[in-house]
DRENBADO-43869 format. One record per atom (N, C-alpha, C): atom name; residue number from 1; residue in three letters; x, y, z. Coordinates in nm, 2 decimals, padded with zeros to 4 digits. Example, Ala and Ser with C-alpha at 12.3 -4.5 7.8 and 13.67 -1.06 7.14 Angstrom:
! DRENBADO-43869
REC|N|1|ALA|01.32|-00.57|00.78
REC|CA|1|ALA|01.23|-00.45|00.78
REC|C|1|ALA|01.32|-00.33|00.78
REC|N|2|SER|01.28|-00.22|00.71
REC|CA|2|SER|01.37|-00.11|00.71
REC|C|2|SER|01.29|00.00|00.79
***
This chain:
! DRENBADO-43869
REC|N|1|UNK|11.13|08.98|19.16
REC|CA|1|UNK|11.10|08.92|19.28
REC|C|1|UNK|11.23|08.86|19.34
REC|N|2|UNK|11.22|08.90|19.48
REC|CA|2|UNK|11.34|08.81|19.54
REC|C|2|UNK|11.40|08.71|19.56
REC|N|3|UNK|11.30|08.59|19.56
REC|CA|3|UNK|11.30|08.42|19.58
REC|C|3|UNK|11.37|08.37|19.43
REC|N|4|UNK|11.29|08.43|19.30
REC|CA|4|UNK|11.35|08.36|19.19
REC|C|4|UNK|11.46|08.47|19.14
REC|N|5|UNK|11.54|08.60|19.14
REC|CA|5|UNK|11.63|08.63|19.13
REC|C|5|UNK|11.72|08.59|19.22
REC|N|6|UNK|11.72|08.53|19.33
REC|CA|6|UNK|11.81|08.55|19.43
REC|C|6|UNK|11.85|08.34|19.39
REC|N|7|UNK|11.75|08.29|19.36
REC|CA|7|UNK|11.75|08.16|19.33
REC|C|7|UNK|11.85|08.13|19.17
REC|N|8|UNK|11.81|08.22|19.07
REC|CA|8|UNK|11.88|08.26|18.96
REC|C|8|UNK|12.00|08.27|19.02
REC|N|9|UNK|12.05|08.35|19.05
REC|CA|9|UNK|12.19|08.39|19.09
REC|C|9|UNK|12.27|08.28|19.19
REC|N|10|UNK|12.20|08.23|19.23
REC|CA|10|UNK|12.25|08.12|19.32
REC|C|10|UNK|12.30|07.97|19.24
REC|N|11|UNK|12.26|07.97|19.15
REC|CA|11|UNK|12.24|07.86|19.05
REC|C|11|UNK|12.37|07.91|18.96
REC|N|12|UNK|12.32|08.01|18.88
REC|CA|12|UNK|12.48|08.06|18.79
REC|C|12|UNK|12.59|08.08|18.88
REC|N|13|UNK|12.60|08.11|19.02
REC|CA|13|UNK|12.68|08.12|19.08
REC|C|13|UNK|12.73|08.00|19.09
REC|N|14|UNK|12.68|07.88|19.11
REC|CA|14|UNK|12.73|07.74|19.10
REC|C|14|UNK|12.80|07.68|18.94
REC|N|15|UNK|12.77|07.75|18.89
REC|CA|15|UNK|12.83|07.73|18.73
REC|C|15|UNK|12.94|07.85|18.72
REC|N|16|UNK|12.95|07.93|18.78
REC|CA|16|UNK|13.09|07.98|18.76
REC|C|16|UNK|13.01|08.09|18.67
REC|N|17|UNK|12.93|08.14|18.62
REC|CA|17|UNK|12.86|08.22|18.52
REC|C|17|UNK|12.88|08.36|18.60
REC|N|18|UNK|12.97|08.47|18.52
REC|CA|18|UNK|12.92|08.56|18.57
REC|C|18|UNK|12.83|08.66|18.55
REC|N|19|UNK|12.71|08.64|18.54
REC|CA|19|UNK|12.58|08.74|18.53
REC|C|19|UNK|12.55|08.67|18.68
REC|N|20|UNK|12.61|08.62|18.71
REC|CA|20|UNK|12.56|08.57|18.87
REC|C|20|UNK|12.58|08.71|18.99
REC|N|21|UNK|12.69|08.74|19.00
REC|CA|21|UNK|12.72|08.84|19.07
REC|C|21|UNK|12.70|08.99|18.99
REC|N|22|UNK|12.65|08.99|18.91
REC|CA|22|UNK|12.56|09.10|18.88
REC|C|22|UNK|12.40|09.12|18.92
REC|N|23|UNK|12.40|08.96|18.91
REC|CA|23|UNK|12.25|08.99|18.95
REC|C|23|UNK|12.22|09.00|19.12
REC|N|24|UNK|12.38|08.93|19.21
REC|CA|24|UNK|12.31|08.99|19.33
REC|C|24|UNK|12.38|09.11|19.36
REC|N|25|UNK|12.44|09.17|19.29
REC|CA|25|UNK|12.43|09.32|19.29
REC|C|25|UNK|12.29|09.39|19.30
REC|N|26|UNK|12.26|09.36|19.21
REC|CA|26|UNK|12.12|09.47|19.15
REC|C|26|UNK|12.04|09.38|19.31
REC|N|27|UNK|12.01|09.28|19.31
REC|CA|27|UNK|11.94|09.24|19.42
REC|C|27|UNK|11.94|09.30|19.61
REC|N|28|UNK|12.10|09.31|19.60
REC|CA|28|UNK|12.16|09.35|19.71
REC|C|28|UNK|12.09|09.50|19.74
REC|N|29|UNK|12.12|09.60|19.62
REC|CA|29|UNK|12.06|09.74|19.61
REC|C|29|UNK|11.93|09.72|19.63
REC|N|30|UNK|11.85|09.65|19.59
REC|CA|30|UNK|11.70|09.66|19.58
REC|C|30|UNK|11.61|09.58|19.71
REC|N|31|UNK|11.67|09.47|19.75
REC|CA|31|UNK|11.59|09.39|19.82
REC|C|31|UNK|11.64|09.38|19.99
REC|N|32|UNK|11.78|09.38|19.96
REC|CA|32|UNK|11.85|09.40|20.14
REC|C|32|UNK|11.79|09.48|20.23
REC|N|33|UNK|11.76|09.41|20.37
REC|CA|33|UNK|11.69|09.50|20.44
REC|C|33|UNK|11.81|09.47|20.54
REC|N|34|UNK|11.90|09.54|20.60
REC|CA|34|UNK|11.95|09.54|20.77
REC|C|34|UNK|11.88|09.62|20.83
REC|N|35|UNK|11.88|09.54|20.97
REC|CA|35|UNK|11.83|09.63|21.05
REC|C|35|UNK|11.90|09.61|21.19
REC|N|36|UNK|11.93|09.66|21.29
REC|CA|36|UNK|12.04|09.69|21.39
REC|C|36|UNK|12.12|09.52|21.38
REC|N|37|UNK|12.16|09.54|21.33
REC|CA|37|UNK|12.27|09.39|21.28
REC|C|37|UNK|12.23|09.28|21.25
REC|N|38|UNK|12.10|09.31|21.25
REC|CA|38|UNK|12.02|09.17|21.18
REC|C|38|UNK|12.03|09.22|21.00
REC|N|39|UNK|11.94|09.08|20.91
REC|CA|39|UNK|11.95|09.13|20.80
REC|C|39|UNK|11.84|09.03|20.72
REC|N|40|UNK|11.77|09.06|20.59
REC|CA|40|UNK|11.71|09.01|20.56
REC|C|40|UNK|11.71|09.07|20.40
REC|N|41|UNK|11.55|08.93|20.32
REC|CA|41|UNK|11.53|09.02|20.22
REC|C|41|UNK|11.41|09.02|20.18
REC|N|42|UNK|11.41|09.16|20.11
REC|CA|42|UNK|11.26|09.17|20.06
REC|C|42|UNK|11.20|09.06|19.93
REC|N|43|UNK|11.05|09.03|19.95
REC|CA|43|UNK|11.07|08.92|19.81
REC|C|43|UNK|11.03|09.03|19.71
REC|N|44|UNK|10.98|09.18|19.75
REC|CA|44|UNK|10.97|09.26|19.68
REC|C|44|UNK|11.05|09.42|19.68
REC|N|45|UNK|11.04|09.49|19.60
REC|CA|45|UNK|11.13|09.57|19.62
REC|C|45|UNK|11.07|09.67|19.69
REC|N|46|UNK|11.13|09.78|19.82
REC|CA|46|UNK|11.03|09.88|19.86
REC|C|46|UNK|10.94|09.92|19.87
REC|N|47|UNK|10.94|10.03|19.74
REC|CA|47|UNK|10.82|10.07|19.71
REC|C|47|UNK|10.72|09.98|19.66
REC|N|48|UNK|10.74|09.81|19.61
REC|CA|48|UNK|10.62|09.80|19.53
REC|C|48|UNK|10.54|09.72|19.65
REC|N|49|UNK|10.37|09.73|19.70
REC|CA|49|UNK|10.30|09.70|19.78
REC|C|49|UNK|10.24|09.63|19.74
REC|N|50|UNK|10.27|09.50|19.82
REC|CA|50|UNK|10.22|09.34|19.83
REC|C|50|UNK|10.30|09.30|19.90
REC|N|51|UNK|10.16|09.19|19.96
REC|CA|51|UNK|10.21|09.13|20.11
REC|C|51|UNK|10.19|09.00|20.05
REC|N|52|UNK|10.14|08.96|19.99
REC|CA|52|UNK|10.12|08.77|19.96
REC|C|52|UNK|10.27|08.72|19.91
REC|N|53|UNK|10.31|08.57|19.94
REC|CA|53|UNK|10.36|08.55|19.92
REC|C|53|UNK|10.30|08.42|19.80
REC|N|54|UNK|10.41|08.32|19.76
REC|CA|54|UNK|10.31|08.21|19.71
REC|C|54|UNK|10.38|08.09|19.71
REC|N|55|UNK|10.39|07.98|19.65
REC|CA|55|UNK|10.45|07.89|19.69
REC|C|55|UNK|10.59|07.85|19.70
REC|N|56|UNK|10.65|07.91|19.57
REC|CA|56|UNK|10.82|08.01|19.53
REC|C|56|UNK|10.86|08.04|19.71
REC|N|57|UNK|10.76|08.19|19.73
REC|CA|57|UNK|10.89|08.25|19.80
REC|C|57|UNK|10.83|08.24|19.97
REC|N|58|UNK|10.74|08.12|19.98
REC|CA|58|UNK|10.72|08.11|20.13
REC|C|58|UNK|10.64|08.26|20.19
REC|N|59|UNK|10.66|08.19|20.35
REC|CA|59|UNK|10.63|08.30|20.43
REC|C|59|UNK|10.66|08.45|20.38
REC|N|60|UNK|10.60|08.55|20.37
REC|CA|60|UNK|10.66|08.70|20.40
REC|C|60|UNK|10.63|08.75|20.50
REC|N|61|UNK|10.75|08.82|20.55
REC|CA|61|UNK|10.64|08.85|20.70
REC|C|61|UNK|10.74|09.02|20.69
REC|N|62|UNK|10.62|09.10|20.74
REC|CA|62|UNK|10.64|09.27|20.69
REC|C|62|UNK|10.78|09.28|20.61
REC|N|63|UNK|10.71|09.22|20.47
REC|CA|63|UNK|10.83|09.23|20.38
REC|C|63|UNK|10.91|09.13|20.33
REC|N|64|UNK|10.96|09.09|20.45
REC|CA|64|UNK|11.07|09.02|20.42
REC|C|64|UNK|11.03|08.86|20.38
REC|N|65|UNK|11.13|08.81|20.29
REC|CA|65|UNK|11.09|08.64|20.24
REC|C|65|UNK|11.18|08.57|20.32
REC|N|66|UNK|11.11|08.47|20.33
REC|CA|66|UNK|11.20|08.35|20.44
REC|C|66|UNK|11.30|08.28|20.32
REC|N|67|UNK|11.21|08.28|20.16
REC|CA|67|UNK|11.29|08.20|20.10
REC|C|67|UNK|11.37|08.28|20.01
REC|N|68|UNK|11.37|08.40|20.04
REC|CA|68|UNK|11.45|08.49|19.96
REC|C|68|UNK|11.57|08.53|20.02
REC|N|69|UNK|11.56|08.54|20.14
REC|CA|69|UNK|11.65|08.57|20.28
REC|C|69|UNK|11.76|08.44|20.27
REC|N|70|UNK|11.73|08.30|20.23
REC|CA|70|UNK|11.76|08.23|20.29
REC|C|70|UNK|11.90|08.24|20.14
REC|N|71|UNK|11.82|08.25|20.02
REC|CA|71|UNK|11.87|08.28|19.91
REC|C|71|UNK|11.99|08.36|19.91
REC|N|72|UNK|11.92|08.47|19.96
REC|CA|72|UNK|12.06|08.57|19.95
REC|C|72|UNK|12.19|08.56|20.10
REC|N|73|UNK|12.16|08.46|20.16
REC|CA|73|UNK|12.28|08.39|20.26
REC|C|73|UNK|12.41|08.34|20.15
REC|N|74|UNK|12.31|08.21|20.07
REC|CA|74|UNK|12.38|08.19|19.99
REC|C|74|UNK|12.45|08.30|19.88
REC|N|75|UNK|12.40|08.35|19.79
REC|CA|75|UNK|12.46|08.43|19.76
REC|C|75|UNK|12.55|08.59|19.78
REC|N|76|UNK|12.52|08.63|19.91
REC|CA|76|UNK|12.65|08.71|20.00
REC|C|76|UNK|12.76|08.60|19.99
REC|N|77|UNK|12.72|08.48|20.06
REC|CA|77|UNK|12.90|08.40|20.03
REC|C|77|UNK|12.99|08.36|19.95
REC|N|78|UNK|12.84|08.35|19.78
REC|CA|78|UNK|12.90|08.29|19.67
REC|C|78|UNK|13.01|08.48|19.64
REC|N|79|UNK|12.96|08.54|19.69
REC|CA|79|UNK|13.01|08.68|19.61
REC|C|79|UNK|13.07|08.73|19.74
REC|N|80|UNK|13.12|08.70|19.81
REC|CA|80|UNK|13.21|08.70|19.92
REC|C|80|UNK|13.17|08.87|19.99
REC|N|81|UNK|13.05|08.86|20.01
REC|CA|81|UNK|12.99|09.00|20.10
REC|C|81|UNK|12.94|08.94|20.25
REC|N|82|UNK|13.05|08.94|20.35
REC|CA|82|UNK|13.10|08.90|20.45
REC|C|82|UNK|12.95|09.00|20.55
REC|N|83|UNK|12.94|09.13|20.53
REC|CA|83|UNK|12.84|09.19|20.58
REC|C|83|UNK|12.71|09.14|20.59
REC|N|84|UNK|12.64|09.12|20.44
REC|CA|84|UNK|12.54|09.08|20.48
REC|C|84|UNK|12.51|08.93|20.49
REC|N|85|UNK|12.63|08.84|20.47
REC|CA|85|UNK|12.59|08.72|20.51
REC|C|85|UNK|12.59|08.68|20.67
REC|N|86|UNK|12.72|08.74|20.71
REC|CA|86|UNK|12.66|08.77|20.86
REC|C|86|UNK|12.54|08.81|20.94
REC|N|87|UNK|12.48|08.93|20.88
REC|CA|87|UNK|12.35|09.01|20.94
REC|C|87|UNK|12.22|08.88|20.90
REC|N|88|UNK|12.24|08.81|20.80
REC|CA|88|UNK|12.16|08.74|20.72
REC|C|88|UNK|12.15|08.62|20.85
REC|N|89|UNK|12.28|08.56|20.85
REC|CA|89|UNK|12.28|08.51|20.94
REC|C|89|UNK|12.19|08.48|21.08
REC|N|90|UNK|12.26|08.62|21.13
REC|CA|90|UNK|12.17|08.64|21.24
REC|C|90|UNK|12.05|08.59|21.26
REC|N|91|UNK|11.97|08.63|21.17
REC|CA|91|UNK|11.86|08.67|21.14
REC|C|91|UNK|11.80|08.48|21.15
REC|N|92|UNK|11.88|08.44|21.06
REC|CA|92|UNK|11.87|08.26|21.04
REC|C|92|UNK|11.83|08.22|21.21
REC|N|93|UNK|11.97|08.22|21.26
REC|CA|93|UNK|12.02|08.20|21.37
REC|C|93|UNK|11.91|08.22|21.48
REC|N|94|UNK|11.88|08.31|21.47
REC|CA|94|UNK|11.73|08.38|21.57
REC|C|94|UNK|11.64|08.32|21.58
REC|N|95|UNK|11.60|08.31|21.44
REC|CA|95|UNK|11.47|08.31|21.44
REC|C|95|UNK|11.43|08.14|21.36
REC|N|96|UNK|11.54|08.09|21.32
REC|CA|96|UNK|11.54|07.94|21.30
REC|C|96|UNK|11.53|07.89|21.44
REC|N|97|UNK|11.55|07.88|21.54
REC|CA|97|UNK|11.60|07.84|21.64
REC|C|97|UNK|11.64|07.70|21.60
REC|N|98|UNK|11.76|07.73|21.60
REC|CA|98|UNK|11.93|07.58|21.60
REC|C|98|UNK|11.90|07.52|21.72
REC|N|99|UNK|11.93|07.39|21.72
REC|CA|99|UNK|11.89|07.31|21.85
REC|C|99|UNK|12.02|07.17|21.80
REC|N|100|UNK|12.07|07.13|21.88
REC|CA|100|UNK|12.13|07.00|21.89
REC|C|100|UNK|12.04|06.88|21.95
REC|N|101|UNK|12.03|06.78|21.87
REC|CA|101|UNK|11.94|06.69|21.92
REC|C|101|UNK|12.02|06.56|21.92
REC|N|102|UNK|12.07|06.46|22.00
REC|CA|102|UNK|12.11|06.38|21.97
REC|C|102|UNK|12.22|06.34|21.89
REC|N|103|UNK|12.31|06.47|21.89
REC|CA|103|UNK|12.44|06.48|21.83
REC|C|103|UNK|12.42|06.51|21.65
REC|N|104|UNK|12.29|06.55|21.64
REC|CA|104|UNK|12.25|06.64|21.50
REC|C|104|UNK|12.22|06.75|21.53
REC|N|105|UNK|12.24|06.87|21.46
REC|CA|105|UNK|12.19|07.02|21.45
REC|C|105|UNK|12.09|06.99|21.35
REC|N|106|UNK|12.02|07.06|21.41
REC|CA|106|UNK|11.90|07.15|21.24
REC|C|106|UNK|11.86|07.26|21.30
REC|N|107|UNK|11.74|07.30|21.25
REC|CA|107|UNK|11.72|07.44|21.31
REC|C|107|UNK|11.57|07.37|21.31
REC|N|108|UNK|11.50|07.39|21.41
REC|CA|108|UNK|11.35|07.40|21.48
REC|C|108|UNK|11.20|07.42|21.45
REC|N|109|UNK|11.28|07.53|21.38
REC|CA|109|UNK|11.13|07.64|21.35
REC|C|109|UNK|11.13|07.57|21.17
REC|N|110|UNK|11.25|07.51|21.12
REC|CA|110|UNK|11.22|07.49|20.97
REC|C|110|UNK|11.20|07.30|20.95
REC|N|111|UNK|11.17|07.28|21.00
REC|CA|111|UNK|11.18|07.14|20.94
REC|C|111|UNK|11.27|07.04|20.85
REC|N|112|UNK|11.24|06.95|20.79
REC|CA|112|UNK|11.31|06.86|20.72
REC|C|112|UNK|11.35|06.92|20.59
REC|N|113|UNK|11.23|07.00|20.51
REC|CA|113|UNK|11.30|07.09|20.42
REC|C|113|UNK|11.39|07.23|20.45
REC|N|114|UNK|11.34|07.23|20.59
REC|CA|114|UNK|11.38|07.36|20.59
REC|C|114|UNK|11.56|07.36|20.68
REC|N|115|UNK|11.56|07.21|20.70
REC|CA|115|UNK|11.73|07.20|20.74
REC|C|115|UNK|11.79|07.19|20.58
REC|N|116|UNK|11.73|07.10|20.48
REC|CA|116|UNK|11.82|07.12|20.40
REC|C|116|UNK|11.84|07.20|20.31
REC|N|117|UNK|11.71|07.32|20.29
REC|CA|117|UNK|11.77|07.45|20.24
REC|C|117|UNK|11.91|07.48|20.25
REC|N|118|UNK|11.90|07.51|20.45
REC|CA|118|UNK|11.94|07.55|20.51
REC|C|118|UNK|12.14|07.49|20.50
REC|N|119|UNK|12.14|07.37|20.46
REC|CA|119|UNK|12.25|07.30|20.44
REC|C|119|UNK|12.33|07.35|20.34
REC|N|120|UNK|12.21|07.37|20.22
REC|CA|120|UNK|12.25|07.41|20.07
REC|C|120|UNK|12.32|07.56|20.10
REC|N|121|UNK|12.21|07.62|20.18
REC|CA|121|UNK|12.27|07.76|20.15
REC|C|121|UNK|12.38|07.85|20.29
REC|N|122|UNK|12.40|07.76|20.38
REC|CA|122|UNK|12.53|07.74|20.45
REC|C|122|UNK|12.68|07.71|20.40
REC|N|123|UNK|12.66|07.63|20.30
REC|CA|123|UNK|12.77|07.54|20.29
REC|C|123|UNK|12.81|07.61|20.10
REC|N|124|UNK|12.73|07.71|20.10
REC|CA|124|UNK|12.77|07.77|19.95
REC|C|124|UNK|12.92|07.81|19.98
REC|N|125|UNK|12.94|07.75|19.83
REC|CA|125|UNK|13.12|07.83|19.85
REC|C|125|UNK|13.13|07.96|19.78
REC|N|126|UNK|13.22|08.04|19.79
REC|CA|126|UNK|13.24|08.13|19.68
REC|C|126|UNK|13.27|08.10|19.56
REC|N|127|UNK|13.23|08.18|19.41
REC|CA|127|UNK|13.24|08.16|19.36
REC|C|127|UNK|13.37|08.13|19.24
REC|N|128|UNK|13.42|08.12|19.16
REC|CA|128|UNK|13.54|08.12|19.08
REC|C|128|UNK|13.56|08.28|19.07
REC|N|129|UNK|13.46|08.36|19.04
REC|CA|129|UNK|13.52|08.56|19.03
REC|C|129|UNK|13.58|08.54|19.18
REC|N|130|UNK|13.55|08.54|19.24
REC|CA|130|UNK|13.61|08.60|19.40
REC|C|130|UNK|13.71|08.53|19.47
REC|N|131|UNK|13.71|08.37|19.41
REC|CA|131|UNK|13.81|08.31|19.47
REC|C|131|UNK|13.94|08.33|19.37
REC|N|132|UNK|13.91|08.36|19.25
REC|CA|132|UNK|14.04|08.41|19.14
REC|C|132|UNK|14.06|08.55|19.19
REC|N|133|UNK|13.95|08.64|19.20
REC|CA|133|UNK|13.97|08.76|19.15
REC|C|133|UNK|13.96|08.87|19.27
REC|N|134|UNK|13.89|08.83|19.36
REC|CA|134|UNK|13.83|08.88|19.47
REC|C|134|UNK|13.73|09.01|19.45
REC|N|135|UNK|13.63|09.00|19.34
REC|CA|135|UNK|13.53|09.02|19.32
REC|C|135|UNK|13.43|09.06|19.44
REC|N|136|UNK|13.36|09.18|19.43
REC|CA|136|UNK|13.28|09.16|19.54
REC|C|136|UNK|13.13|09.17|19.43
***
């Protein structure tokens, strides 16, 4: 599933562990959805059919996980994949609707947890492979 591998890897990625950027490898191949420059992710893989989500990976909406998506933001940055953190972006950007309120940003559509997801997985740095090694 998308939400807890992508959550896994986001976590080792913060420890410097590298099975972190293996694992959003295998995730990137399997769960990345772009679509005309947007970008998202599945909380399941393609072919397997299920639409429920549960309390892990939030909303799915045809396919894609809000909390899996938000996941692999973070981890495109920790593993310095400039492509889909962008498209991933977008997608944030869209469909969070960002708003300035009183000289604060959050995003609209996500709430109080869903700004500081959103904080956590904005402000990911890359990891020690890519900042030493430039690892993708």
């Amino acid at each position: 599933r998308g939400s807890g591998t992508l959550l896994g890897s986001y976590f080792l990625g913060l420890a410097g562990e590298p099975r972190a950027a293996v694992m959003y490898a295998a995730a990137r191949r399997a769960l990345y959805a772009p679509w005309m420059g947007f970008g998202a992710a599945r909380e399941y893989p393609e072919k397997v059919v299920r639409g429920d989500g549960d309390i892990d990976s939030g909303p799915i909406i045809m396919g894609r996980g809000v909390s899996c998506s938000g996941m692999m933001l973070a981890c495109a940055r920790q593993n310095g994949d400039e492509e889909a953190y962008q498209a991933i972006y977008r997608s944030v950007h869209l469909f969070g609707a960002p708003a300035w309120r009183a000289r604060r940003f959050s995003f609209a559509l996500g709430g109080p947890l869903g700004d500081s997801m959103m904080l956590a997985m904005l402000t990911a740095r890359p990891g020690p492979l890519v900042r030493r090694e430039g690892v993708r």
